[in-house]
C-alpha positions in Angstrom: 0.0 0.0 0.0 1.5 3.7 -0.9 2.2 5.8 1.9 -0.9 8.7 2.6 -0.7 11.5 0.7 0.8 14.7 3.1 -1.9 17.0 4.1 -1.8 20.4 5.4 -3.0 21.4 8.8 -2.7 24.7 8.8 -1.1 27.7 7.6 -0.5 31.4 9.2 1.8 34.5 7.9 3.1 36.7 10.0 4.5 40.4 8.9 6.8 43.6 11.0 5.7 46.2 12.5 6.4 49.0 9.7 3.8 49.8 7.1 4.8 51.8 3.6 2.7 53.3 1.2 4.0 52.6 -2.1 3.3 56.6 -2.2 5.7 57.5 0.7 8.6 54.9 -0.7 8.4 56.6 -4.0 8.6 60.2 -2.5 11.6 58.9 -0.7 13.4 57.6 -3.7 12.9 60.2 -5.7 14.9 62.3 -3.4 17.3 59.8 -2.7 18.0 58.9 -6.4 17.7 62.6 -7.7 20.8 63.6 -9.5 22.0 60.2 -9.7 20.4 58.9 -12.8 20.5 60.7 -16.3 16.8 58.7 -16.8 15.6 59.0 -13.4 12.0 60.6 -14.6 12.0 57.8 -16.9 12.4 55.3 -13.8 10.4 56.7 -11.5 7.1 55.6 -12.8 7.7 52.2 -11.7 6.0 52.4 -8.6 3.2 53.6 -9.7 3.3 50.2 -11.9 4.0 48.3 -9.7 0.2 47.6 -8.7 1.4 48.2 -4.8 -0.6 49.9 -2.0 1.2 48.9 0.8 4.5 46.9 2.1 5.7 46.2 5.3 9.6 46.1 6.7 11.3 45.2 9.7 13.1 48.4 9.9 11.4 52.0 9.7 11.7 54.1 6.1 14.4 56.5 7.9 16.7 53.7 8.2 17.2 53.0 4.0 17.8 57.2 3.9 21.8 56.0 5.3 24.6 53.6 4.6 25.0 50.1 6.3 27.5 47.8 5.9 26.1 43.6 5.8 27.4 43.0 9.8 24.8 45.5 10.5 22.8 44.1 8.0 22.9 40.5 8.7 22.7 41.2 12.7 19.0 42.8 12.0 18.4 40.0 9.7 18.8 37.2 12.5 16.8 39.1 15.2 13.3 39.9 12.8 13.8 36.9 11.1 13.9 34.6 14.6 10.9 37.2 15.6 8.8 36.9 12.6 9.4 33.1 12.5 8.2 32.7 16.5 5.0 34.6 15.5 4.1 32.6 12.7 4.7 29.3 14.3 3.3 30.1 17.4 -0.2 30.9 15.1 0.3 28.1 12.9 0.6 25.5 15.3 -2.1 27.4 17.2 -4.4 26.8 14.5 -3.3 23.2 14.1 -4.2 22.5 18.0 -1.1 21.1 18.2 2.4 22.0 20.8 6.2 22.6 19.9 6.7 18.9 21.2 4.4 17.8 18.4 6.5 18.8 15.7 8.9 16.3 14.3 10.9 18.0 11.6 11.7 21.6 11.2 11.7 22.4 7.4 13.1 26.3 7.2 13.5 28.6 4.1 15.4 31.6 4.0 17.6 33.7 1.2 18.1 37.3 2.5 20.7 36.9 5.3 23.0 34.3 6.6 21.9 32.3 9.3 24.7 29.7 11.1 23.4 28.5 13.9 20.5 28.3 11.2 17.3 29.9 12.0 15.5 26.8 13.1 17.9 26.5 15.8 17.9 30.0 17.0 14.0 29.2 17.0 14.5 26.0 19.5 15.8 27.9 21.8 12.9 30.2 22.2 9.8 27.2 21.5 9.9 24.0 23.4 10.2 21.9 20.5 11.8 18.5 21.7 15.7 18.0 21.3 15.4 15.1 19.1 13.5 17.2 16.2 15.2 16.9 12.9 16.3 20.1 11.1 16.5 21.2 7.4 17.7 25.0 6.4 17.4 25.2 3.1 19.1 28.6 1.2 19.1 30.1 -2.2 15.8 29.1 -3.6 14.6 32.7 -3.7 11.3 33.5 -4.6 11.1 29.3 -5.9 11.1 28.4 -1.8 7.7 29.1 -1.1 6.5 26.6 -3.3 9.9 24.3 -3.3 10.8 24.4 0.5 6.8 23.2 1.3 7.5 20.6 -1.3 10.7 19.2 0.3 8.1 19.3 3.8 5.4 16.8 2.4 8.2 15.0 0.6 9.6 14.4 4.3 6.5 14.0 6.3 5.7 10.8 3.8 9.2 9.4 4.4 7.9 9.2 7.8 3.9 8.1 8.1 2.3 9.6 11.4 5.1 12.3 11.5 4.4 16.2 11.3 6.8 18.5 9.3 6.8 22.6 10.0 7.3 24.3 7.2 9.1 27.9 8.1 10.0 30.7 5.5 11.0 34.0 6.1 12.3 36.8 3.8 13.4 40.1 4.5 14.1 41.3 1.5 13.8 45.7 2.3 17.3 45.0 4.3 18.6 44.1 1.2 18.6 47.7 -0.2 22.1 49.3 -0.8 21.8 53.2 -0.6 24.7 53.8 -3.1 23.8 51.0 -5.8 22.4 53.1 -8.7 21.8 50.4 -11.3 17.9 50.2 -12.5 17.6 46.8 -10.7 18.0 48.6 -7.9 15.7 51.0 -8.3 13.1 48.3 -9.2 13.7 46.4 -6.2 12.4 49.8 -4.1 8.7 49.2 -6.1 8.7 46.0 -5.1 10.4 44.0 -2.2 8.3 43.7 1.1 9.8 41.9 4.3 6.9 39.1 5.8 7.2 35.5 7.2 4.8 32.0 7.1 4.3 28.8 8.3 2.5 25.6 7.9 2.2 22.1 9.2 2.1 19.4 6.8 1.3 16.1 8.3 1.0 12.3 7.5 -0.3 11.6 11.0 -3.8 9.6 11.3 -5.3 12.6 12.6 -4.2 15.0 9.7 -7.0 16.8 7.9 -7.0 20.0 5.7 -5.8 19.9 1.4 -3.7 16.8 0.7 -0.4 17.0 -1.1 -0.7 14.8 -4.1 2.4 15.7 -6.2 5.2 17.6 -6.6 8.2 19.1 -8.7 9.9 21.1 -10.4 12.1 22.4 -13.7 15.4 24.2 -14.5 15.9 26.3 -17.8 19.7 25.7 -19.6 21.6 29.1 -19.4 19.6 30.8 -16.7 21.9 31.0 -14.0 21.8 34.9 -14.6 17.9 35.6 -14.9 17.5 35.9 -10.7 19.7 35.8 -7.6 22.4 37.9 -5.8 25.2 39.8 -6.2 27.4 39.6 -2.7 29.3 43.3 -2.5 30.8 44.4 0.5 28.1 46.0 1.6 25.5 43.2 1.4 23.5 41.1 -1.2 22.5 43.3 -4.9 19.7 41.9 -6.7 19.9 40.6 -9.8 16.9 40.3 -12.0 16.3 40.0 -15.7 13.9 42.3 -17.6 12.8 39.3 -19.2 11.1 37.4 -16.8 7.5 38.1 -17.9 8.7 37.1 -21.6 10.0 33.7 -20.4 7.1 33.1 -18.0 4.7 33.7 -21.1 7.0 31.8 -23.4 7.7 28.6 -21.7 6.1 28.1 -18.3 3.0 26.4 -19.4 5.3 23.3 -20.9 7.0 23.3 -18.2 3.8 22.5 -16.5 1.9 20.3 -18.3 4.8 18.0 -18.8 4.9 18.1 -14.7 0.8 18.0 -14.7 1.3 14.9 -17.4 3.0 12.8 -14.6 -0.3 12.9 -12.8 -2.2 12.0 -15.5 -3.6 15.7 -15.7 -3.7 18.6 -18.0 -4.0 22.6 -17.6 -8.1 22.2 -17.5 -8.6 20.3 -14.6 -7.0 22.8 -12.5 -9.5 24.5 -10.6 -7.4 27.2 -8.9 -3.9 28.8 -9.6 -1.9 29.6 -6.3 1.0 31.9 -7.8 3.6 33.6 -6.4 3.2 37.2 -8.0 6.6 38.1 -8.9 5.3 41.7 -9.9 2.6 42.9 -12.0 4.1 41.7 -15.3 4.5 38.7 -14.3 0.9 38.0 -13.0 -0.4 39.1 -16.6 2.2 36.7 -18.1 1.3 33.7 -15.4 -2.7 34.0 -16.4 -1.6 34.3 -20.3 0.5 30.8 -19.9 -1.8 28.6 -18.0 -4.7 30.3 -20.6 -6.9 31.8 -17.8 -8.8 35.3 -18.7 -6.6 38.3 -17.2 -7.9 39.3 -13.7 -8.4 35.2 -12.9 -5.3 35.3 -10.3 -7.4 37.9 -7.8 -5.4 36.2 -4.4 -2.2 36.6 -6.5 -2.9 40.6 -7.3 -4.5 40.9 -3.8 -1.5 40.1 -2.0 1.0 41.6 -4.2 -1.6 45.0 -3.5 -1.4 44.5 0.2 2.2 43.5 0.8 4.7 43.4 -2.0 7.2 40.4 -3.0 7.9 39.1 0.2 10.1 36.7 -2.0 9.7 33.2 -0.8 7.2 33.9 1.8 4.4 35.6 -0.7 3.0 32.5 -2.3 1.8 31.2 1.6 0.1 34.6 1.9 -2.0 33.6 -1.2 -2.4 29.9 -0.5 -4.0 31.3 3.4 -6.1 33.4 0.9 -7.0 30.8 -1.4 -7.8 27.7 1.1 -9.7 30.3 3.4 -12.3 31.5 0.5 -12.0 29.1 -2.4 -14.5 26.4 -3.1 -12.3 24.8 -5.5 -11.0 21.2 -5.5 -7.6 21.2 -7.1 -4.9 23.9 -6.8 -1.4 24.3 -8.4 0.8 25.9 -6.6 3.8 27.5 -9.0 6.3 29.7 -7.8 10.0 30.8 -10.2 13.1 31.5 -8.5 17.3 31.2 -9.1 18.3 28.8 -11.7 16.1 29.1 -13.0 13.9 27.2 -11.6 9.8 26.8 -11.5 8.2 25.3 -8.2 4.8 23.1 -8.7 3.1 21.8 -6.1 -0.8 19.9 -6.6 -3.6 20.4 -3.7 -6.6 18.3 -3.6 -9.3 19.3 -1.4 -11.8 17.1 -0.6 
């Protein structure tokens, strides 16, 4: 007999204390940039493009108007990120009806700082999880770890029958802004980037109720390595992101999964509901024109990007809290594009 399917028991985002307007940030920059750029006024309308209300950061706006070098950096990246991550667990496994001591695997996702002891262990020492509970950091997947670090959770939690897996992700991404890097990516990075955390438990337990995990997986373009990731300076991580992302979403995504859908004996029409991580504005119009749904169709996708920005890995677990706590659908794919570069799927079944 094949092991149970992984289901999810519940899932719970958490976000800082500071609240932009996407008005405020842009006032902001425009000072900040002015007389830096020979096409600023040509820039500058990003924001408004950016089809952002609202972000939120771990730091207030007056702290981006100075320098700071990546100790700094990375020290106020390992106390929100422990914060934000003992919020959302505490919630999640609130929500669950289930203690620390319940948990049997810590599965943790993170690409904006550098965490050793990793995160998850920082986080045992403020949760009574028991000592024996088995640990997996997992860095570099970018935006893709939403999608591909809650993968690698079900993927463990049905190694294991009757076990229970936390899924943790938490991205900071606003502390990643350098003050003197003038290039355009930078810039862009300003319209977008929101700090914001989330967690889920994904069990195989006899008790475990909520969406089952029926599949899994994921695809790497050839000669991508320079479409999304970081640039380490001195002075902390630079953001490196191709202009053509919403091309190459439009272009090839939907092969990508419909040979993964195939696996599972299904095609792009008996998916129900979309769960995307939104990337930006773009790239939501070029996710609805690849998996052929009518432009608008991704409303949890928009909604969350309105609300709170790319939150990076973290964003597509605000939309799947969205999607599971209004949708009447049946079957969701989950899809997610990050370094490599790589595209996340993930199938829920609802029953």
């Amino acid at each position: 007999m094949p092991p149970p399917d992984p289901r999810i028991h519940a899932v719970a985002t958490a976000l800082p204390p500071y609240r932009f307007s996407q008005e405020d940030v842009a006032r902001r920059a425009a000072g900040l940039f002015d007389g830096s750029f020979n096409n600023l006024e040509r820039l500058m309308p990003v924001y408004a493009n950016a089809a952002i209300e609202t972000r939120y950061s771990c730091v207030p706006l007056e702290w981006y108007m100075a320098d700071h070098g990546f100790a700094e950096r990375n020290s106020l990246y390992l106390k929100h990120a422990t914060d934000l991550l003992e919020r959302a667990a505490a919630d999640c496994l609130g929500k669950a009806g289930l203690a620390p001591a319940d948990i049997d695997t810590l599965v943790t996702v993170s690409t904006t700082g550098i965490a050793t002891p990793s995160l998850d262990a920082l986080l045992m020492e403020r949760m009574p999880f028991r000592r024996d509970t088995q640990r997996l950091p997992i860095f570099g997947l970018g935006c893709a770890g939403g999608v591909l670090g809650l993968s690698r959770a079900a993927a463990l939690a049905q190694a294991t029958p009757g076990s229970r897996v936390l899924f943790l992700v938490v991205e900071l991404c606003a502390l990643t802004f350098r003050r003197g890097d003038r290039s355009a990516s930078n810039i862009i990075a300003t319209a977008l980037f929101g700090d914001g955390a989330a967690a889920a438990v994904v069990g195989s337990d006899d008790a475990a109720s909520g969406p089952a995990i029926t599949a899994w997986g994921e695809h790497t373009w050839p000669d991508s390595l320079g479409i999304m990731g970081w640039d380490v300076a001195d002075d902390g991580l630079g953001v490196v992101f191709s202009r053509d992302i919403p091309a190459l979403v439009r272009d090839e995504l939907r092969q990508a999964a419909e040979t993964y859908l195939a696996t599972q004996g299904l095609t792009l029409d008996q998916i129900d509901s979309f769960v995307c991580h939104p990337g930006g504005a773009k790239v939501i119009d070029a996710l609805e024109d690849a998996y052929g749904v009518p432009q608008g169709s991704l409303a949890h996708t928009r909604d969350v990007l309105r609300d709170y920005g790319n939150m990076s890995a973290a964003t597509v677990l605000f939309v799947l809290e969205r999607t599971l706590a209004s949708s009447g659908a049946r079957r969701h794919l989950m899809s997610s594009l990050g370094p490599g570069f790589t595209a996340g799927f993930l199938t829920l079944e609802e029953n």
